[in-house]
C-alpha positions, 0 to 999 in steps of 0.5 A: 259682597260688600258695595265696592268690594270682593268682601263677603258680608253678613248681618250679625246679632249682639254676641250673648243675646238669646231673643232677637227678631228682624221685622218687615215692615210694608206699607201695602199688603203684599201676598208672602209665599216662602222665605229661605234664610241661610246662616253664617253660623249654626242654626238658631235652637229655637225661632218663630215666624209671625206675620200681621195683615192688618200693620203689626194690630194682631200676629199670628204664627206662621212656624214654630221652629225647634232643637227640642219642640217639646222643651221650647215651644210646650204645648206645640204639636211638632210634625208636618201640617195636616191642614193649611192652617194648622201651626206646627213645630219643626226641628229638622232646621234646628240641628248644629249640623252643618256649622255653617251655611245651614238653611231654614226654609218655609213655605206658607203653602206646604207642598205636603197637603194637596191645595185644590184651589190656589185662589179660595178665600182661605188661601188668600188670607193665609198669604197676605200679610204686611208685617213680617217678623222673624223671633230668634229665641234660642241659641245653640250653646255648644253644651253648656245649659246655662250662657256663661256671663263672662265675656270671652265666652259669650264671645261664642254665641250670636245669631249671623246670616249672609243670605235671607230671601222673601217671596212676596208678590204685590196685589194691590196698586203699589204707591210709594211703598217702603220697606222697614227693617227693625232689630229689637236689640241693638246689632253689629252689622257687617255689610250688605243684607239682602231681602228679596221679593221674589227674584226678578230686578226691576228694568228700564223701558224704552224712555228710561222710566223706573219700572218694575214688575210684579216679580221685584228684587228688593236690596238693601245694600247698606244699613250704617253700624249705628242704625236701626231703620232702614227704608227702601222705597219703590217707584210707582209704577207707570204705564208703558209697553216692555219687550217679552224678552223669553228666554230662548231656551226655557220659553217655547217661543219668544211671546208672551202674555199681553198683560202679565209678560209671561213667557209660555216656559218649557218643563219646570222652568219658571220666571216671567222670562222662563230663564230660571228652573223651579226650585229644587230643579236645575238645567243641564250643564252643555256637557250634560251628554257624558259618558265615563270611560271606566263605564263603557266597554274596553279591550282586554288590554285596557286597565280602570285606573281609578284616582282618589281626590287630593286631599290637600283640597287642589282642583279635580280634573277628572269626572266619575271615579277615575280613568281607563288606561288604553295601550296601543291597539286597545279600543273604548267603545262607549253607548249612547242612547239617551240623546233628546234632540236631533242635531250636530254634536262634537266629541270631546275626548277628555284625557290625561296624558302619561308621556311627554308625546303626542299621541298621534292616532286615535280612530274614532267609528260612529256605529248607527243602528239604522238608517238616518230620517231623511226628512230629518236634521241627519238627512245628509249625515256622514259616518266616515271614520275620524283620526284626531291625535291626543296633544301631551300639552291639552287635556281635551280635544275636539273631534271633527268634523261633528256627528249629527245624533237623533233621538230615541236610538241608541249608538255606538261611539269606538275610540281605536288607539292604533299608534302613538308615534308614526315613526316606531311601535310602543306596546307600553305607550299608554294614555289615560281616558277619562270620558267622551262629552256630546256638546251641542253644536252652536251653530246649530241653536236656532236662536244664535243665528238668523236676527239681529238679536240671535247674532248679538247673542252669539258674538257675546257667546264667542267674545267670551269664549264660551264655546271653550269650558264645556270640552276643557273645564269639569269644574263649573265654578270656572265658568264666567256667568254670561256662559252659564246663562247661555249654557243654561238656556241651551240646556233648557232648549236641548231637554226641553226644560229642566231636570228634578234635582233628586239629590240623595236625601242621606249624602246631600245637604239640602234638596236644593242643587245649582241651578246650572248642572244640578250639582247637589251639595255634598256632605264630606267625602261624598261625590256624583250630581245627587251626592249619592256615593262615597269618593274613591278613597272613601266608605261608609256612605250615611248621614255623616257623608263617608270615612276615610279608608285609611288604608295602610300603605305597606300592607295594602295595594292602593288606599281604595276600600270597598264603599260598603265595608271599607275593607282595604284590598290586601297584599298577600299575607296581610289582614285587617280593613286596613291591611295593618297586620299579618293575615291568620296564620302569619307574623312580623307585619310588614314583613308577614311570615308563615307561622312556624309551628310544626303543623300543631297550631294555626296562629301565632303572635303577629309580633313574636311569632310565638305559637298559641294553642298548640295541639297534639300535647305540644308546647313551645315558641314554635310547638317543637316540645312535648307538654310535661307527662308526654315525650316524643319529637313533634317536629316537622320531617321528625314527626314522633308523636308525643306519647304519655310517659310510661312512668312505669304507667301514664300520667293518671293511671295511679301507677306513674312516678314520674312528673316528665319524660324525655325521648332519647335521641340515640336510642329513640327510647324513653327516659322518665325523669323518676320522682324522689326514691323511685329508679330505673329507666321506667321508675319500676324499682326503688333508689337506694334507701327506699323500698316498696314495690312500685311495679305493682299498680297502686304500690309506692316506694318508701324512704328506708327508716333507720333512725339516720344511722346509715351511710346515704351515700352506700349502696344497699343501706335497706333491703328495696322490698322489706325496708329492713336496715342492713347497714348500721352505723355508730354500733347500732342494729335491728330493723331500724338500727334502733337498738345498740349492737351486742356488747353496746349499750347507751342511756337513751335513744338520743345518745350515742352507743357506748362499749359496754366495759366488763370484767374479764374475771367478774363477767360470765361471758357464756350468759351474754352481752350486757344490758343495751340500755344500762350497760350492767354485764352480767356477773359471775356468781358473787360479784356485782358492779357495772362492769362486775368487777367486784365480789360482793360484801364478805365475799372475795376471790374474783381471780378465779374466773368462777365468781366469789367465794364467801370469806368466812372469817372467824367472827371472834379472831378477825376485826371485821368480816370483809377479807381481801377479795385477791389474797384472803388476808384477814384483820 
């Protein structure tokens, strides 16, 4: 925070500039063990660390850290150290995940290599230093190759950190020691930068001289804009007595070393005062003894209600995946077995309620599995049973009186829901459990009580309430720190020490986890202490936390999926992981229907219902139809197959003249819809003008040809087996009406026929009709002309009917030899 505010502060580089270093500055040599930088922003791409030991004559590289090691530090071999002075590059604290409070952490010991002796020479050295210099040579740019010169988009880019801690410890008799910090570019600074060497404050003695001790938190709380110096200097030390000041908890007892201060500390709990776990190690929070109720065992009655966490960001008040909703006469009954010390604990019952009643009793039955220690903690231990009732205004409550526990033995804990009004039955009344806490009982911590230091600590303890946040809170982050210190040190003491984070490598995003309860700290949608499952509501657990099931919220029961798959719980007829559309077989989401398709097909379209890919020669919206070639009535209770048209054969047999059929639903008969000039009821006869012989296999039936001089509409046109004309028009005949009738004739065959006009007198009538073509009758003897109306030259009587008769005119008495055809009448 910035001094004299509750502004949260942070030191920022010049936006745009790529190559910045922060340098410490000692004025002793110090040993350095590990540093941990945390960022405001994203990661640098690119940074080294370099120390000097003899005040900035020589450096040398610490770690190489890199995006792309290859690209920014070529020649550099990137991995883990082999040995203890090998340099390496890293590109796991380089990536743009996470966009903020991204962490860099280096140790100069690796805890990759095996050290056998932490006071070899070559240890020694490559701890000392008295200059340290961090290099930022490389931002992360978003996607762009090259720093765009404009300034609104180097707006962007800028190295920011609000956290960086150094552990060094002094090794020689410090005098006036100062600490410098130089920025190689001008800066922006914004309000408080924190350096530590290592983490414990320095204290006042009995006579109130500045002291500090070999573990010393160094803080420079302010640095103005304009600067770039700052000098914090160290009192010299003086000689005097402290008080060990053990934690009660993390220290086995309250001595400690004469000369150092250090406190003999319980399992993985360090500190010269043993009040801090070990990194990536934590204490047990006071309700560290939980047991969830959707994991224990439950009468039939009972229903696991699990409760998805809001997603408008408001506070969780449940623990685990959610509830069990218990009924009246219903029981939870949950296992205990993981009790580490022998002593009085309270039950708290942790629930929510779902009337506006009091629940007024609840039975509560501690079941041993033996006998207790008599020369125990639990010697005089009562097991009766408790009633407590559930208040609709809390959501904790607290059995008494407490139930003394021993280690190593495994117990039974009943809660027995027998009414929730005295006055009446409600079989539907019901309360929502969440868990049953174990809390150690205060007055049973030996160090709250018995010396004037044990009862300052416990009326601190009660002054601040602290005996309340374990039953009520889940959220530690509510819990004033003086509780937590007390909490943490009850923890240490209860266990023995403190716990391995061992927070989930894939769902968290760093090892580290709260010193106090051991949360680790999650990726999105991930949850439990080690960040090791999705959220209720969540799937896919993996490097980018979990998804969001997104289940539809017609066609899905609730919004929880199955962690793995994600698939959705469905309602009847619903499909899809998230129950968006209608399951195989049905339509119309959300309103799902069974496909209607008369049992000739499995699917439909889920919007129109249309049937795809009906079977048994069907066809249709709902497969009711027969494909084209086939009949039938393929509908449901109707249940006539679609048959191959018999045409008079079936489609393909080379025999069939018809494209479709029909059934008739009268006669339940077939009727072919025959091709053109094919008939009957089975296409096996020929229509009028046509002919052929269609109810032979291979046979056809062909247009009859006469040249057009036929009546269509009339019947027998042309005999339906030969083809032969029989009703010629436009005084036509033959086989094709192609030639005029007797006594017809026409001038080509593109003209009409005409009546052929001949002599009554002229014509011999017994030789026949005249020519087809010229329409020339056939004369009599003598007479010629078209229509034989004419004797020939010198030749006359025609009216005889018998031809004509030469004139024979005397040469000498008539002018001419031509007499009159009718009277023989001479000039």
């Amino acid at each position: 925070m910035y001094p004299g505010t509750r502004q949260k502060s942070w030191w920022q580089s010049e936006n745009g500039k790529e190559n910045v270093y922060i340098q410490l500055d000692l004025e002793a040599e110090f040993h350095f063990t590990h540093l941990i930088i945390t960022f405001k922003t994203f990661r640098p791409a690119a940074m080294l660390i370099e120390r000097s030991y003899d005040f900035k004559q020589t450096w040398q590289v610490y770690r190489y850290f890199a995006y792309n090691c290859a690209e920014s530090f070529p020649g550099i071999r990137e991995g883990y150290p082999e040995n203890l002075t090998d340099v390496v590059c890293e590109s796991r604290y380089s990536a743009l995940d996470p966009s903020t409070d991204g962490e860099i952490i280096y140790r100069v010991l690796p805890p990759t290599l095996h050290i056998d002796n932490p006071y070899s020479e070559q240890v020694q050295n490559l701890l000392k230093m008295t200059n340290l210099r961090i290099n930022f040579t490389k931002l992360h740019t978003l996607g762009d190759d090259l720093l765009d010169k404009r300034e609104d988009i180097q707006e962007k880019y800028y190295y920011a950190i609000t956290d960086m801690v150094s552990a060094i410890a002094i090794i020689m008799q410090p005098v006036a020691i100062s600490m410098l910090l130089f920025m190689k570019q001008p800066v922006e600074l914004v309000g408080v930068f924190a350096m530590a060497a290592n983490i414990i404050p320095w204290v006042p003695t009995v006579n109130n001289a500045n002291l500090f001790t070999t573990e010393t938190l160094l803080e420079i709380s302010k640095i103005q804009k304009s600067a770039d110096l700052a000098t914090v200097t160290l009192m010299e030390k003086q000689d005097g007595c402290q008080p060990c000041d053990c934690d009660p908890g993390g220290s086995y007892d309250k001595n400690c070393d004469v000369i150092s201060g250090q406190c003999q500390c319980r399992e993985h709990m360090v500190g010269r005062t043993c009040s801090t776990p070990k990194q990536q190690h934590y204490t047990a929070s006071l309700d560290f003894l939980l047991y969830e109720a959707e994991s224990a065992r439950s009468s039939a009655n009972c229903q696991v209600v699990i409760r998805e966490p809001y997603r408008d960001g408001s506070e969780i008040t449940w623990t685990g995946i959610g509830f069990v909703k218990a009924f009246e006469r219903s029981f939870i009954e949950f296992n205990i077995d993981d009790i580490r010390t022998a002593m009085d604990y309270e039950i708290a019952i942790r629930y929510e309620p779902t009337l506006p009643s009091n629940w007024e009793d609840v039975e509560v039955t501690i079941e041993r599995p033996g006998p207790v220690d008599p020369n125990g903690p639990c010697h005089d231990a009562r097991d009766e049973v408790r009633r407590v009732a559930l208040p609709a205004n809390s959501r904790s409550i607290t059995v008494y009186p407490p139930v003394c526990l021993e280690p190593g033995r495994s117990y039974k804990v009943k809660l027995t829901f027998r009414r929730s009004n005295f006055e009446r039955d409600t079989p539907s009344a019901s309360v929502l459990i969440d868990s049953v806490v174990l809390i150690p009982r205060i007055e049973k911590i030996p160090w709250f009580y018995g010396s004037i230091p044990a009862e300052a600590r416990r009326q601190e303890f009660e002054r601040n309430h602290c005996a309340s946040y374990p039953a009520y809170s889940v959220q530690t982050g509510q819990i004033p720190e003086v509780c937590k210190k007390y909490y943490s040190s009850i923890g240490a003491y209860i266990f023995n020490g403190a716990f391995s984070c061992q927070c989930d490598p894939t769902g968290s995003v760093s090892k580290l986890c709260d010193e106090y309860g051991g949360h680790c700290m999650c990726k999105i949608n991930v949850v439990g202490r080690r960040c090791d499952r999705c959220s209720p509501g969540t799937y896919g657990f993996g490097p980018e936390g979990c998804r969001a099931c997104d289940c539809n919220s017609i066609g899905a029961l609730d919004n929880f999926c199955n962690a793995t798959t994600g698939q959705c719980k469905c309602r009847a007829n619903t499909y899809g992981r998230e129950c968006d559309q209608c399951r195989t077989g049905f339509w119309n989401f959300p309103n799902c229907q069974r496909c209607d398709c008369n049992g000739h097909a499995d699917i439909c379209d889920s919007r129109t219902g249309a049937c795809i890919n009906c079977r048994d020669n069907t066809q249709g919206h709902n497969c009711d139809q027969c494909v084209e070639g086939f009949y039938g009535d393929p509908r449901l209770n109707v249940d006539i197959p679609c048959r191959p048209c018999p045409c008079p054969g079936i489609p393909g047999s080379n025999h069939s003249y018809a494209e479709r059929c029909s059934l008739d639903m009268y006669t339940k008969d077939v009727v072919c819809e025959c091709q053109e000039g094919y008939s009957g009821s089975r296409c096996d006869v020929c229509s009028d003008n046509y002919f052929g012989n269609p109810e032979e296999p291979g046979g056809s039936c062909q247009a009859c040809d006469c040249n057009e001089k036929i009546d269509l509409l009339k019947p027998g046109n042309c005999d339906p087996h030969t083809g032969q004309c029989k009703q010629c028009l436009y005084e036509t005949t033959g086989d094709h009406c192609e030639i005029c009738r007797s006594g017809f004739f026409r001038y080509a065959e593109d003209r009409m026929c005409e009546e052929c006009v001949c002599h009554i007198l002229g014509t011999n009538s017994s030789a026949g009709p005249c020519d087809p073509t010229s329409g020339q009758c056939v004369c009599l003897p003598n007479v010629t002309g078209l229509n034989c109306d004419q004797c020939i030259p010198n030749h006359w009587k025609i009216a005889s009917g018998e031809g004509c008769e030469p004139c024979n005119c005397d040469p000498q008495g008539s002018l001419r030899q031509q007499c009159n055809e009718v009277n023989f009448k001479n000039e």
